[in-house]
C-alpha positions in Angstrom: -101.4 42.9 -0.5 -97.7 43.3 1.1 -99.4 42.7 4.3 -101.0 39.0 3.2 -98.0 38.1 1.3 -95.6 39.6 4.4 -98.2 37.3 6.6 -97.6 33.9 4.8 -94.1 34.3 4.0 -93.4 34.5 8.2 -95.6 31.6 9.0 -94.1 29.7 6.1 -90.7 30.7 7.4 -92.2 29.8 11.3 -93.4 26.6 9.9 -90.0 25.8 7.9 -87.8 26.7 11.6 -90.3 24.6 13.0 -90.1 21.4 11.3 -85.9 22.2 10.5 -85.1 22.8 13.8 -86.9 19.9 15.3 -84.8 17.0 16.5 -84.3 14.5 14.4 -85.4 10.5 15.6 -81.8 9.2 16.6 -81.3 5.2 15.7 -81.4 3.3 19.2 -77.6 2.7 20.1 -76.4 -0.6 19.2 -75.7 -2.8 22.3 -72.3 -4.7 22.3 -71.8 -7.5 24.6 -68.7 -9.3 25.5 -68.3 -12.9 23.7 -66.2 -14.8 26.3 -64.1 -18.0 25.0 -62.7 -20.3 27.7 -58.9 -21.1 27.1 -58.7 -24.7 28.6 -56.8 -25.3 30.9 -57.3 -21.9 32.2 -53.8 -22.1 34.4 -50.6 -23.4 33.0 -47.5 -24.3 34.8 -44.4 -22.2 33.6 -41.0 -22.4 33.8 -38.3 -20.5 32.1 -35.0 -20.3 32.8 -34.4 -19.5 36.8 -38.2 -18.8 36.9 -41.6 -20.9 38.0 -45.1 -20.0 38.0 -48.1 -20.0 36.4 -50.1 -18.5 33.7 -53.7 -17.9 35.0 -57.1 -17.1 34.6 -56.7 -17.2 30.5 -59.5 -16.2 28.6 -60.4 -14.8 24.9 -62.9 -11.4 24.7 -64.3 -10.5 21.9 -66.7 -7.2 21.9 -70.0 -8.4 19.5 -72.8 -6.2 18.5 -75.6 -7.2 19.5 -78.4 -9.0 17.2 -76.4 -8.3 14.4 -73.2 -10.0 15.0 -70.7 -7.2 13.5 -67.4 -7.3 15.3 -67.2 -4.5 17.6 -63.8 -5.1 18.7 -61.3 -8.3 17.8 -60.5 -10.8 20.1 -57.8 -10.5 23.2 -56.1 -12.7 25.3 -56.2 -11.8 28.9 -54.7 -13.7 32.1 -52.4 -13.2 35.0 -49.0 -13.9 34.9 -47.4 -15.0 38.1 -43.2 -15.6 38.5 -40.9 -16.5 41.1 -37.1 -16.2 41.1 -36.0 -19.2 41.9 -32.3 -18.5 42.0 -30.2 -18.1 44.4 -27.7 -15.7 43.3 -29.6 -13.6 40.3 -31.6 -10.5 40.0 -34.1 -10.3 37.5 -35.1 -7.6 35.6 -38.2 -8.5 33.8 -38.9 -6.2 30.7 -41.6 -7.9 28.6 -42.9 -10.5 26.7 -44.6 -11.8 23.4 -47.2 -14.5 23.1 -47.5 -17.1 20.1 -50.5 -18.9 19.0 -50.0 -22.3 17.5 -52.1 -24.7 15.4 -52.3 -28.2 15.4 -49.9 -28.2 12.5 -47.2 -27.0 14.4 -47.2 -23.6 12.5 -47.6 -20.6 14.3 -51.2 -18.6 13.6 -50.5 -14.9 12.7 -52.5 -11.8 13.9 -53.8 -9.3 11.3 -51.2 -7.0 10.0 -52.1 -4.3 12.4 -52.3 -6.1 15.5 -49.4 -7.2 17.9 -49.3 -10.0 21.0 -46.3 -8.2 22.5 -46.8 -6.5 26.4 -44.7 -4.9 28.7 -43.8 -5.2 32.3 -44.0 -2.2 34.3 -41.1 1.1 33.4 -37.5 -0.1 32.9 -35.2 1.1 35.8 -38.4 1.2 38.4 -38.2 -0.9 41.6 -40.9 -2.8 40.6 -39.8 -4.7 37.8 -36.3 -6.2 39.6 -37.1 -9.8 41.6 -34.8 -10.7 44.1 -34.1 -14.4 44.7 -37.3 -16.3 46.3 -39.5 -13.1 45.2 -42.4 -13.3 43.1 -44.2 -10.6 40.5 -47.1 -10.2 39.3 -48.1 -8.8 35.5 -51.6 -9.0 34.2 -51.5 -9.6 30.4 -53.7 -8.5 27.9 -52.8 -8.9 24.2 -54.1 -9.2 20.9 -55.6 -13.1 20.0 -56.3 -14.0 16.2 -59.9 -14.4 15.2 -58.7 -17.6 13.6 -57.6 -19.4 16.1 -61.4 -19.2 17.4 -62.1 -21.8 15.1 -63.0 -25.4 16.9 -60.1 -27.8 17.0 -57.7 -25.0 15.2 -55.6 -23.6 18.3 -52.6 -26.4 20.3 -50.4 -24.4 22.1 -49.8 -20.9 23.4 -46.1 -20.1 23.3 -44.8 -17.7 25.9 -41.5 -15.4 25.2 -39.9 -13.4 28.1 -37.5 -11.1 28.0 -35.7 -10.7 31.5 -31.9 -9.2 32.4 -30.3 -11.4 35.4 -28.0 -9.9 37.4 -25.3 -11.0 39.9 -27.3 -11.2 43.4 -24.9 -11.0 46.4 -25.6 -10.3 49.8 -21.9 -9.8 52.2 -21.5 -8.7 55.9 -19.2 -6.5 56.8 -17.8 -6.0 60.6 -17.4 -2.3 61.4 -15.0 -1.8 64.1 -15.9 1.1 66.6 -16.0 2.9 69.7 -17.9 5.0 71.5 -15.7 8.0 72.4 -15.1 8.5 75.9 -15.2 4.6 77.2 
């Protein structure tokens, strides 16, 4: 009798491990695709200050799931920002910037609470960040955009900030008077 009951309670326990331990059907992985918007003109003159260039290759992402439509991840702003110092006698120190999206009201569309348009040019005090007169630089941008201004016929203008330090650029020559001991 122990022996029969002994017998079905380890194929009942084989059978339980069996169908316990078996993997369980995973839900195919939802696909998310990039949702590209235009920005039109997609290159913008700038000037600011001692500075010329351009804004370029502007764009809006968005990251879309798939069939569904669920927002993977919110809209960005992305371009190239190019800049020349066109002083003669200044250093510039570039240390960032902040973009401002505004509507064809004239009022400036906000980004959710949690979400910023500000970016950064590359570490304060490097070599990289200081343009001489007649240099350029070079900073690719990529900051938040508000889903709002998505809208058709909502967005007029993008306003560009920059924050730069110019310095007091001076080249001199000095004439060192010497000889070569012995002549």
């Amino acid at each position: 009798m122990w022996t029969k009951s002994g017998g079905m309670l380890v194929s009942a326990v084989l059978a339980l491990m069996t169908l316990g331990c078996a993997p369980k059907p995973q839900a195919p992985a939802a696909v998310i695709e990039d949702k590209v918007f235009t920005v039109m003109p997609a290159a913008v003159q700038v000037k600011a200050g001692i500075m010329t260039g351009e804004m370029a290759e502007m764009k809006v992402t968005e990251r879309v799931e798939k069939g569904s439509g669920r927002i993977d991840s919110p809209p960005k702003l992305t371009g190239t920002l190019k800049l020349k110092n066109n002083s003669t006698d200044q250093s510039v120190r570039f240390l960032g910037g902040k973009i401002q999206y505004i509507g064809v009201d004239g009022k400036e569309i906000k980004l959710e609470e949690t979400r910023n348009s500000l970016f950064k040019f590359d570490s304060y005090g490097s070599s990289s960040d200081r343009v001489d007169p007649g240099q350029e630089a070079t900073k690719s941008v990529d900051v938040d955009f508000p889903a709002e201004a998505l809208e058709a016929k909502k967005l007029k203008d993008i306003r560009l900030e920059l924050v730069y330090l110019p310095s007091a650029y001076k080249e001199e020559t000095v004439n060192l008077a010497v000889s070569i001991g012995g002549q």
